[in-house]
N, C-alpha and C positions, 0 to 999 in steps of 0.2 A: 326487718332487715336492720342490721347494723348500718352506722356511719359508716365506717368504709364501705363497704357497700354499694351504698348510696350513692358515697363520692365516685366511686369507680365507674356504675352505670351512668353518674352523670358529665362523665369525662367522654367515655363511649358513644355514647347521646349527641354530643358538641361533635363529637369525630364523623360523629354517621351524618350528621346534622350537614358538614362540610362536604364528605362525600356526594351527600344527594343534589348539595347545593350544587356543585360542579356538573352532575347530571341534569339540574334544570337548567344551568345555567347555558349550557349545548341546546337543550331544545328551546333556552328565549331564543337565544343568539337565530338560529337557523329555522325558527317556527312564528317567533313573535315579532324578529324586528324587521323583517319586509313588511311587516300589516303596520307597525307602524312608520314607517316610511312612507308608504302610500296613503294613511291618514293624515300624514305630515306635508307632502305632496299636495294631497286634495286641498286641506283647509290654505294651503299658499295659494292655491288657483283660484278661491273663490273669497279671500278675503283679501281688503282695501287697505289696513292698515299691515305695515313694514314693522315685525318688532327688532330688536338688536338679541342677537344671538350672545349669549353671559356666555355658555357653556357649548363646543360646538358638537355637532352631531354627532361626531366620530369617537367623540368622548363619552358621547351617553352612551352609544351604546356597545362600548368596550369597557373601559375602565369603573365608568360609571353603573352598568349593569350589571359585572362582577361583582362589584364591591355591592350594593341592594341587595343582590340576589345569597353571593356566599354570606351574610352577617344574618341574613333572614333564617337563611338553610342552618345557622349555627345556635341564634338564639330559640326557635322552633324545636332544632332538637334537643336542648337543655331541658326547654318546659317538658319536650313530652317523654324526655327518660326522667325527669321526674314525676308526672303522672304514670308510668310505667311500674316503679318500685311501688304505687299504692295499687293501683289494678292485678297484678302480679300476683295468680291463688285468689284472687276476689274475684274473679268473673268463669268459672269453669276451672276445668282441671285440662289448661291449655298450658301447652312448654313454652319456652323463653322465646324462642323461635314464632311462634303460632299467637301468643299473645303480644308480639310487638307490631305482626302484622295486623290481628285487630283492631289495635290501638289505633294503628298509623289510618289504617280503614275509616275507622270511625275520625278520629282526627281530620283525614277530607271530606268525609260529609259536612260534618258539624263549624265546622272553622271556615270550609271555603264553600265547598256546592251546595250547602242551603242557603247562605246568604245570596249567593250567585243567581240562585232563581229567581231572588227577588230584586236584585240588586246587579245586575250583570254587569261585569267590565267595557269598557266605552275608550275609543282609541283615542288619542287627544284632542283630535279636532271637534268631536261631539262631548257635549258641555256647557251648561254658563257656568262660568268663573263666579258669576254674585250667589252661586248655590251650592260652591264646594264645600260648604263648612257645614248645612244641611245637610245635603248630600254623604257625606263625611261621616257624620252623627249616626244617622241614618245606618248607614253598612255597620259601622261598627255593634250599634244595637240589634242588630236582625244576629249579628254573629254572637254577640253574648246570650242574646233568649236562645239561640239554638244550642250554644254550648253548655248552657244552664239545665234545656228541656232535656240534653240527652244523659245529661248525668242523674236526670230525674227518673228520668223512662228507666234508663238503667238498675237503680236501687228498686223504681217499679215492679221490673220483671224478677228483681232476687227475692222480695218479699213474696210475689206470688205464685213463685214457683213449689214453694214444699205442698202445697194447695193445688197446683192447676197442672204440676210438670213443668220441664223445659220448655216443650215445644208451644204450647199452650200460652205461656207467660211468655216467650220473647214474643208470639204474634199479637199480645194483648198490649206490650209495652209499645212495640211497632206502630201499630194500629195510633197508642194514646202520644207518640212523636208526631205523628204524623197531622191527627188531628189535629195539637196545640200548634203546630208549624204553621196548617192550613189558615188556624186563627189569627197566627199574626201576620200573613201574607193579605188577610183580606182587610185589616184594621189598620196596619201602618199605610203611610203615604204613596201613591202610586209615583215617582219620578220617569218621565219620557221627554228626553233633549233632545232628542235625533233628529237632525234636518231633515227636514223631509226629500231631500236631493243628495242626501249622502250613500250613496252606495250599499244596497242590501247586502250584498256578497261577501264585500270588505267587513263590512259590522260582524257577517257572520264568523268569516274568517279570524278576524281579531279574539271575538271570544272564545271560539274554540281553542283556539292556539294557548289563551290563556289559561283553560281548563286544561288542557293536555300538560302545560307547566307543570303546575300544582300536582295532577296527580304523577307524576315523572318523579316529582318533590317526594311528595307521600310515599310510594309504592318503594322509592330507593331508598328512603328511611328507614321504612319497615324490613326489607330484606338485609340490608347493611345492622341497623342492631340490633334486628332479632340473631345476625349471627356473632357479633362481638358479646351480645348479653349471654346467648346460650354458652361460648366460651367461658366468659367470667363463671356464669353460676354453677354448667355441668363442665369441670375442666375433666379432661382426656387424662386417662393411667397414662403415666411413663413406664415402659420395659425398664425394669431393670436386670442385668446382667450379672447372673451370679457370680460372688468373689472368689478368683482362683480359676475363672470360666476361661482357657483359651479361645481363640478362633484360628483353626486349623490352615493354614497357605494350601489353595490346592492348585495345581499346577499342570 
């Protein structure tokens, strides 16, 4: 691809990136922020110390969860229309359309639901604070080895495909994601905060709600520019209208 190009997809990207973010931002609003309110709720009921509220509720989660969520949704879709221009014709003989939703596909597994499985989201009141910076490290690294392993698996299954087939080679790359995931899920640190009296239902609730974000996140990405991309790349014939061509009044 040319620069322009590039620049264009990644303008596209930023756009779709905002659009999706508005679509997650509708499902925190109405999916995420009762769970957390009643996390917020709970841990007032059962904790002794009063803190002073900096920032008030109403703000987080209006203003404040706008603004997190649209600059996420924006700089996410930056990165992955530009990972887009390199995938693009490297992964199959898929269209603009079909390849941004793989992308975006693989982009939720890799980025959020594997870390997730090992790492699950936690409403505020579940937590030590002396362990966010662990804790922290932690998520972050489960998300680099998985977006590392899959860009590995990936080049995996192309090398061995002229050898094994398609089919053959994505279940062999699958398989070898799978297994190295399995590895670092049993090697890195187990973390469990959960009071033992905080609410099953609520915990479950909460992380659903947050997985159902993300993919809202994902899946509106992938449909918004795979069809801005398909524009840019296959643009549509204009009719043109032969010169001298009237058009008759009929009456």
């Amino acid at each position: 691809m040319n620069s322009a190009t590039v620049r264009n997809l990644l303008v596209r990207g930023m756009l779709a990136g905002l659009g999706a973010g508005v679509l997650a931002l509708i499902a925190a609003y109405f999916l995420g922020e009762p769970n957390v309110d009643s996390a917020i709720s709970f841990e007032g009921h059962h904790s002794h110390e009063h803190e002073v509220e900096v920032v008030s509720r109403s703000l987080q989660s209006t203003a404040g969860l706008a603004t997190g969520v649209l600059v996420y949704g924006v700089a996410f879709g930056g990165i992955a229309a530009l990972a887009y221009c390199f995938v693009l014709g490297r992964v199959g003989r898929f269209g603009p359309r079909a390849t941004a939703l793989l992308l975006s596909g693989t982009a939720l597994l890799a980025v959020y639901v594997v870390p997730f499985l090992k790492y699950p989201a936690n409403p505020p009141s579940v937590g030590d604070p002396d362990t966010i910076g662990k804790r922290t490290t932690l998520y972050f690294l489960m998300m680099l080895l998985s977006v590392l392993l899959a860009i590995a698996t990936t080049l995996l299954g192309k090398r061995l495909a002229p050898r094994l087939g398609n089919w053959y080679a994505t279940l062999v790359a699958v398989a070898a994601f799978a297994l190295a995931i399995g590895l670092a899920y049993a090697f890195l640190p187990v973390i469990n905060e959960v009071p033992d009296h905080f609410p099953a239902t609520l915990l479950w609730r909460f992380r659903l709600s947050a997985l159902a974000i993300q993919t809202v996140l994902w899946t509106g990405f992938g449909l918004l520019f795979g069809e801005l991309a398909d524009r840019l790349l296959n643009p549509r014939p204009t009719a043109e209208r032969p010169s001298g061509q009237t058009v008759a009044a009929s009456h």
